[in-house]
N, C-alpha and C positions, 0 to 999 in steps of 0.2 A: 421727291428729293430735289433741291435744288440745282438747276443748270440753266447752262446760258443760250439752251436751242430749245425749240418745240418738242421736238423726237425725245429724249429726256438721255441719248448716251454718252450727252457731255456734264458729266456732276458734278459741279463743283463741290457739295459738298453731302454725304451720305446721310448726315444727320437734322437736316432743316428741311423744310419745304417751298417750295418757289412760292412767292408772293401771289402769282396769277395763280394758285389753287387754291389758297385758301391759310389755313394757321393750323397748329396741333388742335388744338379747340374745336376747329370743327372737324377734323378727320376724327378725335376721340365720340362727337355726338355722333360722325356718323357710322362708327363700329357697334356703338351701345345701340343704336337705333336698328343695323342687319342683324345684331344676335338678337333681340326684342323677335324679328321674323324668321331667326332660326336660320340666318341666312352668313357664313364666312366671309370675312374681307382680308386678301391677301393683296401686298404690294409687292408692282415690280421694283427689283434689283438689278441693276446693274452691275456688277461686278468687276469686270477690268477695263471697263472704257470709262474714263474721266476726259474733263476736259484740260486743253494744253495748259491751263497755268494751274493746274492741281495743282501741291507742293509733294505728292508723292506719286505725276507723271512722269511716265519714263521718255525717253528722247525719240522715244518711233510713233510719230504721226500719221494717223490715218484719215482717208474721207469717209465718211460716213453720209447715207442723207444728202450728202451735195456739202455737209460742215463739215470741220475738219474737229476731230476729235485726237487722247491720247490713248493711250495703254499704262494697267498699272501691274506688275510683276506681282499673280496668286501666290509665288513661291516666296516669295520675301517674307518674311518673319512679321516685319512695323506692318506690311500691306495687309497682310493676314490677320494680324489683332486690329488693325485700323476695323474691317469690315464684319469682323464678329463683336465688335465694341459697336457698332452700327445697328448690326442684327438683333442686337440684346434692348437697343433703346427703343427699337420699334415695338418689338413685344410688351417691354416694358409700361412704359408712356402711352401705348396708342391701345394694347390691349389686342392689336391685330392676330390675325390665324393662319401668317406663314409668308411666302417669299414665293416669287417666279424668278428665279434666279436667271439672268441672262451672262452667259459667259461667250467664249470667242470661238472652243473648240479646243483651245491650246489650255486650259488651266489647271492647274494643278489638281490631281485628285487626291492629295491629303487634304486640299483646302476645301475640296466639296465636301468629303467625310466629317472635316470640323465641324462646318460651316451648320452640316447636315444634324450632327450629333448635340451641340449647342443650341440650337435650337430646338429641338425634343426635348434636352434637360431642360429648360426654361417652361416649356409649352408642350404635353407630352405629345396633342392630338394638332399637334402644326403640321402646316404642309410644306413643303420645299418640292417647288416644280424646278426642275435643271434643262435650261433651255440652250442647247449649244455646246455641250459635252455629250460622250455616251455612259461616264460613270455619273453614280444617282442611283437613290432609290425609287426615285418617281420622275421619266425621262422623257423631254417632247421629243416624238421618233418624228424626224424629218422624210424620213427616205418611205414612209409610210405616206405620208402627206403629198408626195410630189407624187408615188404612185396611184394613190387614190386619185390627185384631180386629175389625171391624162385619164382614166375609165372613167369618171364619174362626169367630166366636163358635156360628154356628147353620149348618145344615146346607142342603143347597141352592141356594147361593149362586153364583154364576161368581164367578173368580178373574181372566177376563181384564182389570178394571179395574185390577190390581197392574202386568201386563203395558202397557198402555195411555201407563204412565206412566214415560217415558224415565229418569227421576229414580233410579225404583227399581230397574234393572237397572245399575247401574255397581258396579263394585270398590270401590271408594274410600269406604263407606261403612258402618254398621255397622244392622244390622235386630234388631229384635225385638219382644216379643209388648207386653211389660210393662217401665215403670222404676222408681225408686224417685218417680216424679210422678204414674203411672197407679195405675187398681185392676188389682187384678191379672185376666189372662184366664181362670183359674178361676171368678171372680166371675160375670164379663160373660157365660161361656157358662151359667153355674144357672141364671141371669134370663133366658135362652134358654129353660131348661129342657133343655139338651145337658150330655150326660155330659163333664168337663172333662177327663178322662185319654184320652178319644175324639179331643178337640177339639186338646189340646195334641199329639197323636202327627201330627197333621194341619198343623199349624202348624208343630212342630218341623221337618215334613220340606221343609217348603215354605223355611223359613229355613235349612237347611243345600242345596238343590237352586240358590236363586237365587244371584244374582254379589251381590259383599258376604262381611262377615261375619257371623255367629251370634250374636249377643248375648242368654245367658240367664241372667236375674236370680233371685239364691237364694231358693229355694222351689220350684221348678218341680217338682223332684222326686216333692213330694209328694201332688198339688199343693198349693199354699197357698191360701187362700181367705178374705181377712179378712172377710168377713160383710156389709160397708155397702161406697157407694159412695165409697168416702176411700183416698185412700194412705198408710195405716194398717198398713203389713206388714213392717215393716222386723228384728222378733224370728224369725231365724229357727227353723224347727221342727225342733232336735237329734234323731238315732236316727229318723228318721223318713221314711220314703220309700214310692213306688209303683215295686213291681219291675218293671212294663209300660214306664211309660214313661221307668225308669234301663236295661230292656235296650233301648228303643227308641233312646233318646238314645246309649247306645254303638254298636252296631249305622250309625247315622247316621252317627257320626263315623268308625268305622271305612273306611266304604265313599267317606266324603269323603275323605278322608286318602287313598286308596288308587288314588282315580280321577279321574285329569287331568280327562275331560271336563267331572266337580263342582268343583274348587278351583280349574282353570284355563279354564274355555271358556265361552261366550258359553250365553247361553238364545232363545229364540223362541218367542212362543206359536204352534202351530201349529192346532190345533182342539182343541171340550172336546164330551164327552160329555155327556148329563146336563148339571144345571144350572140357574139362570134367565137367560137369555140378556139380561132386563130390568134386571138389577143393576148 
């Protein structure tokens, strides 16, 4: 969608595309082209951050990024049809299979349920990932994420505090290491002083083993590692990868994909070796 930053949470407008990505034209060849390999293409959504001279920003500026971004009221009536009149064109026109919905925390949850239900009626087997509210049918658990990387960054740890927490074992929600809000978990295990390709083979396997889904954000491959504590990583690293942990992460999905008891069946911590039983 078109905006006037890199990060993309300043939009000016929900329904075009920025010129430096390309046209409708090629995002439709290349949906035809991922369902050819059986493979979804969902886009992000921004949802209530536009940038200052939207025509339907509201007057509370924030920074963002180091830019300065606006706010648009979910609850407003125009603001709510503006972005399901958005949602319908992408399905529409592009043929795509769903939204990462980015919201603030604060957004209305009739506007998710709309938001959520119109897009089903259009597309019955769409996704809507809600990244930044707790209501959703399909919800990125943050407080999952910042628990998992404080055990997973450094070795020795028990993992049965992941288990402990009812939250974290349901379906209905979407896990992962890093977002486009975090540093990334490369970072977090150097300042460990743990090898990050060690760390993430570890991590991966844990987020494809538990109930949920797998949520990995571009760079992991290689790993990415922005240097400081900032969420600073959003170029990702072309021709560039770690073949350990591109065969691990296949290898994973292969055996998820392949075996009920991973994709469909419950977990239970039952005892851990090793460990600190203090954590």
């Amino acid at each position: 969608m078109s905006t006037n930053t890199y990060h993309g949470f300043s939009t000016l407008d929900h329904q075009t595309i920025h010129k430096s990505f390309g046209s409708i034209v090629r995002l439709k060849q290349l949906v035809e082209q991922a369902h050819k390999e059986e493979m979804k293409v969902i886009l992000d959504f921004v949802a209530d951050n536009v940038a200052p001279n939207h025509p339907l920003a509201s007057d509370q500026d924030s920074t963002l990024f180091g830019e300065q971004v606006a706010t648009i009221d979910t609850r407003n009536e125009q603001v709510q049809q503006y972005l399901l009149e958005a949602a319908s064109y992408w399905l529409k026109e592009a043929n795509i299979d769903g939204f990462h919905l980015y919201l603030d925390g604060e957004a209305d949850e009739t506007f998710i349920q709309a938001f959520e239900h119109q897009v089903k009626e259009e597309k019955e087997n769409a996704i809507v990932l809600v990244d930044g509210a707790e209501e959703g049918n399909l919800v990125v658990n943050h407080e999952f994420q910042n628990e998992a990387v404080a055990l997973l960054k450094q070795a020795g740890t028990s993992l049965k505090p992941l288990f402990d927490e009812e939250d974290f074992l349901q379906s209905d929600q979407i896990l992962s290491m890093e977002t486009v809000f975090s540093n990334r978990f490369a970072f977090e295990s150097m300042q460990e002083e743990y090898h990050p390709v060690t760390r993430w083979k570890l991590a991966a396997t844990l987020l494809y083993a538990l109930p949920g889904s797998a949520f990995f954000y571009q760079g992991l491959e290689v790993p990415m590692d922005n240097g400081v504590a900032e969420p600073d990583h959003r170029m990702a690293e072309l021709n560039k990868e770690d073949e350990e942990i591109t065969q691990h992460l296949e290898k994973l999905a292969t055996i998820h994909r392949e075996s009920k008891a991973l994709s469909e069946g419950d977990m239970e911590f039952v005892e851990q070796v090793g460990g600190d039983d203090s954590i």
